[in-house]
C-alpha positions in Angstrom: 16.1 18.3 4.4 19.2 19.9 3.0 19.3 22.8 1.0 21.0 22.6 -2.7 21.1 19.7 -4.9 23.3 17.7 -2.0 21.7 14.6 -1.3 24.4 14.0 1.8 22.7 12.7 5.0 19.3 12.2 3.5 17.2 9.3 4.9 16.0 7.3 1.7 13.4 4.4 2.1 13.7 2.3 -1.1 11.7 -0.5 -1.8 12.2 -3.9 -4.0 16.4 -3.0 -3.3 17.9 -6.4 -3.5 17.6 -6.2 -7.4 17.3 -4.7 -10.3 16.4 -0.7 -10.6 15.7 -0.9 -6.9 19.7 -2.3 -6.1 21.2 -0.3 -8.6 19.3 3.1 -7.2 20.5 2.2 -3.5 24.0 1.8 -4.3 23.6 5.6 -6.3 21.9 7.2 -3.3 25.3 6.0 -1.0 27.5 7.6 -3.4 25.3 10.8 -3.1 25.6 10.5 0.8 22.7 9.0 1.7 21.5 6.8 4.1 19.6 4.0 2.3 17.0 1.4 3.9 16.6 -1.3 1.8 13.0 -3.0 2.1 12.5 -6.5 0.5 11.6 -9.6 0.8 14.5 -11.6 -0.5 16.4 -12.3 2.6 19.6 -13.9 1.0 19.9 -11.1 -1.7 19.1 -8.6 0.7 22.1 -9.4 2.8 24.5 -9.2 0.0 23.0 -5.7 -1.1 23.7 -4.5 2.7 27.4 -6.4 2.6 28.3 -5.3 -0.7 26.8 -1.2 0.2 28.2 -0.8 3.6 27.4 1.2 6.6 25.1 3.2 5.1 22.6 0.6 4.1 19.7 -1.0 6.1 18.3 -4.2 4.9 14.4 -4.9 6.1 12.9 -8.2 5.1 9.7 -6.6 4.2 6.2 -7.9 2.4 5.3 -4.6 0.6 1.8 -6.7 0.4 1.3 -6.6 4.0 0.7 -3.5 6.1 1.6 -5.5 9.2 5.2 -6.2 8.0 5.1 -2.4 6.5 4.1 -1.1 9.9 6.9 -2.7 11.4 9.4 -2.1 8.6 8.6 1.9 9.0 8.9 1.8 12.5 12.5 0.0 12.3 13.5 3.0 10.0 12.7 5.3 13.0 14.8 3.4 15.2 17.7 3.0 12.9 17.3 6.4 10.7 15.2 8.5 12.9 12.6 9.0 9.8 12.2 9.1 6.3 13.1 12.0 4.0 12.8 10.1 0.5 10.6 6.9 -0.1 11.4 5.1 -3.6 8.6 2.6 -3.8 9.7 0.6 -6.3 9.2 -3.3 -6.0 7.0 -4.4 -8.5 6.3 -7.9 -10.4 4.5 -8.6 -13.3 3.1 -11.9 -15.0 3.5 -12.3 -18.7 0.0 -13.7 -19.7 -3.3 -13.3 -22.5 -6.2 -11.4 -20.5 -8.5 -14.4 -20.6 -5.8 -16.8 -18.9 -5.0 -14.4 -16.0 -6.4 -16.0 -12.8 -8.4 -14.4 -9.8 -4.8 -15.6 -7.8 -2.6 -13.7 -10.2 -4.6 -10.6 -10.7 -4.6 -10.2 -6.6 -1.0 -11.3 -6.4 -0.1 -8.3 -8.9 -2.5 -5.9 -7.7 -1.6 -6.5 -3.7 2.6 -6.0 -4.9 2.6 -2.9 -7.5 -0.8 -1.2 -6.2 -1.4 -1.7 -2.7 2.2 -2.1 -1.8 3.0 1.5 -3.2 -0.2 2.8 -0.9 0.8 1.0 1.9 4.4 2.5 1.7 3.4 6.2 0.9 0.8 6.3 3.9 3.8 5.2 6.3 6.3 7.8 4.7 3.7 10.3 4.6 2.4 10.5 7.8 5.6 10.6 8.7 7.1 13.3 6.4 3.6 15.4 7.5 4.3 15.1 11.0 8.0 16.5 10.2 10.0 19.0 7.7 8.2 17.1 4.7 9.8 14.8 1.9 9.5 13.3 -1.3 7.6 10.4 -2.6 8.9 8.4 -5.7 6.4 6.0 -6.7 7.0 3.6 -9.5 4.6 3.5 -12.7 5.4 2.5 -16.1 4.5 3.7 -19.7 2.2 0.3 -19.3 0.1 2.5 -17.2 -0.2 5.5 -19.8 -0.8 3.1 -22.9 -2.5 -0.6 -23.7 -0.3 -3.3 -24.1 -0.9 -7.0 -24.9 -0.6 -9.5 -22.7 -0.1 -7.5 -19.3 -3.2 -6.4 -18.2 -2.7 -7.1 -14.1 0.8 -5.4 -14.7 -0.7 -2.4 -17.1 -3.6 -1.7 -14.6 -1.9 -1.9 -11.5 0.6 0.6 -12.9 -2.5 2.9 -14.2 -3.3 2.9 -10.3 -0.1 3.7 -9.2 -0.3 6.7 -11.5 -3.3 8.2 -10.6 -2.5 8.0 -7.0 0.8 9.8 -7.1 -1.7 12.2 -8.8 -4.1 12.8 -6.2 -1.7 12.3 -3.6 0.5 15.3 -5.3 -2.7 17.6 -4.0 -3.6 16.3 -0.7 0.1 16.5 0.7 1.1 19.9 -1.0 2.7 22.0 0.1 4.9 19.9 2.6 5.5 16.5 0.7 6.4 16.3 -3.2 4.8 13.5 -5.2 6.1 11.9 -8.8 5.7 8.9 -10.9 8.2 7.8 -12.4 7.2 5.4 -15.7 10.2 3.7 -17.3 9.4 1.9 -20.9 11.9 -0.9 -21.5 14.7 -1.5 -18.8 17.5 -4.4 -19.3 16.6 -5.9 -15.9 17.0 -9.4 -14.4 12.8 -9.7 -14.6 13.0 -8.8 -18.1 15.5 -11.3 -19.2 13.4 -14.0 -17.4 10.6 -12.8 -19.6 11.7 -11.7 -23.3 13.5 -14.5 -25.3 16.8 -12.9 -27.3 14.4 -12.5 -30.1 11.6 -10.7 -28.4 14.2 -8.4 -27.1 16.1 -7.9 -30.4 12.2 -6.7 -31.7 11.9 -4.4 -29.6 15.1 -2.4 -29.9 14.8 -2.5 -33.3 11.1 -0.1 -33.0 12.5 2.0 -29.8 13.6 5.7 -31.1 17.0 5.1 -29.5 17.7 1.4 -30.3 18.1 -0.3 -27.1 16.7 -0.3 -23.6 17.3 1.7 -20.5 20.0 0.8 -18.3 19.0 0.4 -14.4 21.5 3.2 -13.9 19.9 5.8 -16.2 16.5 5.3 -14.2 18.6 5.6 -10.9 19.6 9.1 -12.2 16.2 9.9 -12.4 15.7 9.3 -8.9 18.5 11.3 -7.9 17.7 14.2 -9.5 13.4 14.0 -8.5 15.1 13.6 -5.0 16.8 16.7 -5.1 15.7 20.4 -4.4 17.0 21.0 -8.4 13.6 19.2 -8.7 11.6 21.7 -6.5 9.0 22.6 -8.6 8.5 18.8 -10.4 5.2 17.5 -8.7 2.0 15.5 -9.5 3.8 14.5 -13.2 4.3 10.9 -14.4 7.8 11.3 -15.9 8.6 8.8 -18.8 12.1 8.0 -19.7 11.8 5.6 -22.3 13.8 6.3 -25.0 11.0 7.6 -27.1 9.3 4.5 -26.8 5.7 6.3 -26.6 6.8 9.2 -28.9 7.5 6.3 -32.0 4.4 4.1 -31.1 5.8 1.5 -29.5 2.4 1.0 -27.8 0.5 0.1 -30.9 2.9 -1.5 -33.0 2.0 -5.1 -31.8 4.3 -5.3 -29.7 3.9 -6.7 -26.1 5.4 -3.9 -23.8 7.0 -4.2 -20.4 8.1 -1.3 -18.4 10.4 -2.1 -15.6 10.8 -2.4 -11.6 
């Protein structure tokens, strides 16, 4: 990896890219000079990500669920990228529901995305980032994994996973590979639209600190800078950027959170 803050040439592995955080992320790390491989499993929205990107970009139809199709997804990005410097394992989904009418299939479905999807994608990258100069590994929790909220209790505990295994992954692979979660509270993105009538949304601006929610781009800035060596000496945190969400107590004031891939 690079010396400085200069992200130029770095091989970035990015998850759930086609949309959202994830698309607006990869098109930041090309600015920066990177070379982006785009994992997802929307085919058609995939392709326009790679034709609207460039050169730079890789697009791999991927099941983050599935270590078969990870295996093989990882092993295209050593063929086309000859490794992985930066993984951003970001894809996530979430079902809006009340705890009692969550069903075994929707609890797994959640679970096998957000939690096993993020393990399955920072065993690839590590094992590869050990077995070279090292890395970086971004994985994607949520201030629904730091505090209760109603009516997302797959989402909230998958998240909660994610965090603690970014946590215990931070000690096993230092001092050669730097681990972070990131947790974003409220981000404007396409899943949250689908999810939050005008109303709902209008609510919750109204009890966030700064009055709106996070743009895709500010969490891409994140990235950017945890991806960086002017982030060095950041490892093992969970990182909110939320506004203040969790400083004003969002969390308890009856209102039904949702943090954001």
């Amino acid at each position: 990896m690079t010396g400085g803050d200069n992200l130029q040439g770095r091989r970035v592995v990015l998850t759930g890219g086609a949309s959202g955080i994830g698309r607006v992320s990869a098109a930041a790390f090309v600015r920066a000079g990177s070379r982006v491989a785009i994992l997802d499993r929307d085919e058609a929205a995939l392709a326009e990500v790679v034709r609207e990107l460039g050169p730079s970009v890789r697009g791999i139809p991927t099941d983050v669920s599935e270590p078969e199709s990870l295996a093989a997804a990882f092993q295209r990005v050593d063929r086309e990228l000859g490794g992985v410097d930066v993984l951003i394992a970001n894809a996530g989904i979430s079902v809006r529901r009340p705890f009692l009418d969550i069903s075994p299939q929707e609890w797994r479905k959640v679970m096998a995305v957000n939690l096993d999807g993020v393990f399955f994608c920072a065993r690839e990258a590590a094992a590869r980032m050990m077995a070279a100069d090292g890395g970086v590994l971004l994985l994607m929790g949520s201030t629904n994994g730091l505090a209760g909220y109603p009516y997302y209790a797959s989402y909230n505990a998958s998240k909660a996973g994610v965090i603690e295994l970014a946590r215990s992954l931070a000690i096993e692979l230092a001092p050669k590979v730097r681990v972070n979660a990131i947790c974003p509270g409220y981000v404007m993105t396409p899943m949250q639209e689908r999810e939050y009538t005008p109303a709902m949304l209008e609510k919750v601006n109204a009890k966030i600190p700064l009055k709106r929610h996070a743009r895709p781009e500010e969490i891409a800035d994140l990235f950017l800078f945890l991806a960086s060596d002017r982030a060095r000496y950041i490892h093992g945190q969970a990182l909110v950027i939320d506004g203040g969400e969790l400083a004003g107590g969002l969390a308890s004031a009856g209102v039904s959170g949702e943090g954001g891939t």
